[in-house]
N, C-alpha and C positions, 0 to 999 in steps of 0.2 A: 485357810483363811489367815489374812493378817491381822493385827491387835487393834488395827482402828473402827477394824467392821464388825468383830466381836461384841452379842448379845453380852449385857450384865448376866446371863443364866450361864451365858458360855465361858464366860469367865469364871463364876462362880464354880461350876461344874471342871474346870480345869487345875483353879486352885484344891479341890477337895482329893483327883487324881491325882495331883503331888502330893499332896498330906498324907493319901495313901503309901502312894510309892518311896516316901522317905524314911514312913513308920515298917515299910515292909523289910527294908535295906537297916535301919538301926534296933530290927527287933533285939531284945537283950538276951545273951546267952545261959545258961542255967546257973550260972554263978553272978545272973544280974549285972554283968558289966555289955554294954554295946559295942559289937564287934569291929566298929567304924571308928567312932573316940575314946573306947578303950574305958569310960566313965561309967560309973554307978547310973547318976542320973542323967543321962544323956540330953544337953539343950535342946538338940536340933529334935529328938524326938517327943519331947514335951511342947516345940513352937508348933509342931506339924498336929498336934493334938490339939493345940490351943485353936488351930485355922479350921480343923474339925468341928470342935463345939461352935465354933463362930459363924462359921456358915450354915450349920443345921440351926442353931438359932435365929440366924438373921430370915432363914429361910419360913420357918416356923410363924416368925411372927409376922409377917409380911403377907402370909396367906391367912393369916386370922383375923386382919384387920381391913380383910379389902371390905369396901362400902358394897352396899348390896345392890344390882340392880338400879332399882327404884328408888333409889338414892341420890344416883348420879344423876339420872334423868328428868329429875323434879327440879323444876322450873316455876313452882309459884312463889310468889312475895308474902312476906306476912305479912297479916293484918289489913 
């Protein structure tokens, strides 16, 4: 599929495979430096974290806040 037919889940779910696959390729060697930029703290492995927590959050909150039911379907006026 191309990008314009793409679910928000399918995207989201696509970004989180990259996250994966970037933190899998700059995991740090036992002397702490990343085998890719050579860095203590490596950026690209800490944005690829960052896109982790961001979409388990967005995801999290999204599913705690749907309206219930009988919520949506209520149709009366007050008063």
């Amino acid at each position: 599929m191309t990008a314009p037919f793409l679910s928000l889940a399918q995207i989201r779910n696509r970004l989180i495979l990259t996250a994966r696959w970037v933190l899998r390729d700059h995991q740090p060697t036992p002397d702490g430096h990343c085998p890719i930029c050579r860095t203590a703290d490596c950026p690209v492995a800490a944005a690829a974290r960052d896109v982790l927590r961001a979409a388990t959050e967005v995801h999290l909150w999204n599913t705690a806040n749907q309206p219930a039911e009988c919520d949506r379907d209520d149709t009366s006026s007050p008063g």
